[in-house]
N, C-alpha and C positions, 0 to 999 in steps of 0.2 A: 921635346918633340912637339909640334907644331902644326893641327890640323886645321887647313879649313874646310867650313862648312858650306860647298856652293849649291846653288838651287839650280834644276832642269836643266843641269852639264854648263851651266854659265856662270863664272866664276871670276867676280871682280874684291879680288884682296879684300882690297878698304873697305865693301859693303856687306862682304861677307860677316857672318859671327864662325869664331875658331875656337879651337881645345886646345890649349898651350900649358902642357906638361912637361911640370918641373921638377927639379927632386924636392923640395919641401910644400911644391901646392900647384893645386890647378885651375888657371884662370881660364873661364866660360864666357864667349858672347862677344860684344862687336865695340871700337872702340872705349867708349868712357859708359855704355851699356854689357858692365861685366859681372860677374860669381866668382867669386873667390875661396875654393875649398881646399882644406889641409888634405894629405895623399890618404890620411884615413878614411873622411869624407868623402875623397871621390872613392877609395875601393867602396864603401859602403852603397852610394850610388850608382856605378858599375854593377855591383850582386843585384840589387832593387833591376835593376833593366832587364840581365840575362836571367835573374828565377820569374821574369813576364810580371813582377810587383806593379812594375812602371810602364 
């Protein structure tokens, strides 16, 4: 699955950064500016967001 992230309802693919989850990891951010985390990492970063850590 494949989100992007567009700003103030304006929403251009290529200049957006997206969440593109995969089953062994999920790549963060915009072109060749990306995060690369294992699906562990991101549950762990998902829990940090929703207990308001983040």
């Amino acid at each position: 699955m494949k989100v992007v992230l567009c700003n103030d309802g304006i929403c251009v693919p290529q200049k957006c950064p997206a969440v593109d989850v995969r089953e062994d990891r999920v790549i963060i951010g915009e072109k060749s500016n990306v995060c690369t985390l294992t699906r562990t990492q991101f549950d762990i970063l998902k829990q940090k967001i929703k207990s308001g850590e983040l």
